[in-house]
C-alpha distance (Angstrom), angle and dihedral (degrees) to the residues before:
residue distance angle dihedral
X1 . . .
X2 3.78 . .
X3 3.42 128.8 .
X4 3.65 145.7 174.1
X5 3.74 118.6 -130.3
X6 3.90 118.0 166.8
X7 3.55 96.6 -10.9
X8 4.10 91.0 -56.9
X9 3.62 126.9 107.7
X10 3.99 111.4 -115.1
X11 4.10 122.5 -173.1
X12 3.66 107.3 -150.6
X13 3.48 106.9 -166.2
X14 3.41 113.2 -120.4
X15 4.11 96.2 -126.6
X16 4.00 91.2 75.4
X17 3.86 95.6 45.1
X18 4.03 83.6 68.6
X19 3.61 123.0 83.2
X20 3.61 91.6 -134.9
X21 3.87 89.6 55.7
X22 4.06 89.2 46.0
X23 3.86 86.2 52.6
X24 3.99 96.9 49.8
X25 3.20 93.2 48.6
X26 3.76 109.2 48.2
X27 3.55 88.1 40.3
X28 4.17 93.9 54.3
X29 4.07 75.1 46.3
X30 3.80 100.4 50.6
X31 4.14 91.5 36.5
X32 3.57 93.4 45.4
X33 3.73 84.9 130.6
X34 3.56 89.6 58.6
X35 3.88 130.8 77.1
X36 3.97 100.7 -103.9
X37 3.51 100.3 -147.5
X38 4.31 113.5 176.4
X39 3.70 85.1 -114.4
X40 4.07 103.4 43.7
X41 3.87 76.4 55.0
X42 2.99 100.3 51.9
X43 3.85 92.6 46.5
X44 3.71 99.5 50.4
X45 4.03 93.8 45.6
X46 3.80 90.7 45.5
X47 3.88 89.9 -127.1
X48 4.01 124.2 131.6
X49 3.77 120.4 -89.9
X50 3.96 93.5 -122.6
X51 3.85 95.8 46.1
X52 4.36 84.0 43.4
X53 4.09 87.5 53.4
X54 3.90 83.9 49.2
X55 3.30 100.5 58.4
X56 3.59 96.9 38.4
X57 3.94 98.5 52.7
X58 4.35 81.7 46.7
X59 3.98 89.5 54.4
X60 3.81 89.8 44.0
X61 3.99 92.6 49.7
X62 4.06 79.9 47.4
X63 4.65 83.8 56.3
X64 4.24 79.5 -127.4
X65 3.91 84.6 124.4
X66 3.87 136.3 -2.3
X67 3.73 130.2 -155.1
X68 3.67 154.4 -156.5
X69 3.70 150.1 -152.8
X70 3.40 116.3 -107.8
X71 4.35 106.2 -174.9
X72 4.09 96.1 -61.6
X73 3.89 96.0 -14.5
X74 3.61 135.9 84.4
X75 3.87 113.0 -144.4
X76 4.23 115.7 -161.1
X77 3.58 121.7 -157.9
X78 4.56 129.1 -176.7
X79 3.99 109.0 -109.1
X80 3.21 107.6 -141.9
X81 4.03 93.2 -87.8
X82 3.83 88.0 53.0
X83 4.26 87.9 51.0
X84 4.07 91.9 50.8
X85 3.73 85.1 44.8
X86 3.89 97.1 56.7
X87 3.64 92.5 36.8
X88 4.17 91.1 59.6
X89 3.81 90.5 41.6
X90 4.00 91.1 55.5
X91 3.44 93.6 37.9
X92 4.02 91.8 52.9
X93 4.00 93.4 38.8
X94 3.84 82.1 52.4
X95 3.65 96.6 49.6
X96 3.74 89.0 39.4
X97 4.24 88.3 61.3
X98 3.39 92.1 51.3
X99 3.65 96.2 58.6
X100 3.67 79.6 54.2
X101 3.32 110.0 54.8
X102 4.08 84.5 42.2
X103 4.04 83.2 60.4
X104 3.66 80.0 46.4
X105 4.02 103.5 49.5
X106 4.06 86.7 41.8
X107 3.68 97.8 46.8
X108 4.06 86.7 51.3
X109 4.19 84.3 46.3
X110 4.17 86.4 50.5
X111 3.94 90.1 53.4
X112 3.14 99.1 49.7
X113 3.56 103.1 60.8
């Protein structure tokens, strides 16, 4: 998906424009602590193990996480791109609610008067 930000051409892949994507990620960033596992993913976003392995092997082609076999399971962790990533997508999604409830608060304020 190309885009045009300040003039410049950007490719966004497609993977974080999904809300499955947005929920892999942030959740590999806010259980970093945690071994990610495709299917510990999957469980704590609610989201199907196949679709979860999809997305995962689509951010690894992407170098916004790597992985590696641990016996029979495959643990995923954010590379440092993949880490700066999820950090500016929570931070905008989190700015981006804000402006809403401020729509919110002042369309409550409007009514009232």
């Amino acid at each position: 998906m190309k885009q045009e930000f300040k003039g410049k051409k950007v490719q966004v892949p497609k993977i974080l424009a999904t809300t499955t994507g947005y929920k892999v990620l942030i959740s590999m960033y806010r259980n970093s602590d945690k071994e990610n596992y495709a299917r510990s993913i999957a469980g704590r976003e609610r989201v199907t193990y196949a679709h979860t392995v999809k997305v995962l092997s689509r951010m690894e082609d992407h170098a916004l996480l790597t992985s590696r076999r641990e016996g029979r399971k495959k643990l995923f962790e954010l590379t440092e791109e993949g880490e700066e990533v999820a950090e500016r997508m929570e931070s905008l999604v989190s700015k981006f609610n804000q402006v809403i409830e401020k729509q919110k608060d002042e369309g409550e304020e409007d009514s009232c008067e």
